[in-house]
Structures are given as structure tokens and as C-alpha cells.
N, C-alpha and C positions, 0 to 999 in steps of 0.2 A: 817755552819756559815751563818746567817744571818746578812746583811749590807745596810747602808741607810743613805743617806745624804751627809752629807761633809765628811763620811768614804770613799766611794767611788773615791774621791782625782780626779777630774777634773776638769780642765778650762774652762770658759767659758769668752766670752767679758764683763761680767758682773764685774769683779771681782773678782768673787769667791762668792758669794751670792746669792745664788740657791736656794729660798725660797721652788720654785712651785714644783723643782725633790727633795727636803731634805722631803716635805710634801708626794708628790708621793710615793717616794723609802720607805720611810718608811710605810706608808699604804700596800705596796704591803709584805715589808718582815712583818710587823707586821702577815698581815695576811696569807705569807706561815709559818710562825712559830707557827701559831695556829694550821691551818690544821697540819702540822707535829708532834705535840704535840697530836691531834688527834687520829692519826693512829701509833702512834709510840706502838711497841711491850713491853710491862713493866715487870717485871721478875711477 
């Protein structure tokens, strides 16, 4: 499972409007779901 953003369900002083980790979190899982898409073994 891959998760990013306001899936990840934290507070912050902000609010809850966590632009800069919804953009982060997701660039990072974007890009481990690619690599794993990569190397994953296919019948």
C-alpha cells in the first residue's frame, strides 16, 4: 500500500492543510510505486 497526503491523517498547527508533505508524500510514494511496479515479478 502506497499513501500520501491527508491519507496519512496528522495534525499539524496549521489546520490540517499540509500542502508542502501532501506534495512531498506523494512524490515519494508516487515514485516507490513506480520502482515496485519495476521490479515486481509478473507471471
Amino acid at each position: 500500500m502506497f499513501a500520501a497526503g491527508e491519507m496519512l491523517d496528522w495534525e499539524a498547527p496549521t489546520g490540517g492543510y499540509l500542502i508542502t508533505a501532501c506534495l512531498a508524500t506523494g512524490r515519494h510514494a508516487g515514485r516507490a510505486a513506480a520502482d515496485w511496479a519495476k521490479t515486481a515479478h509478473r507471471p
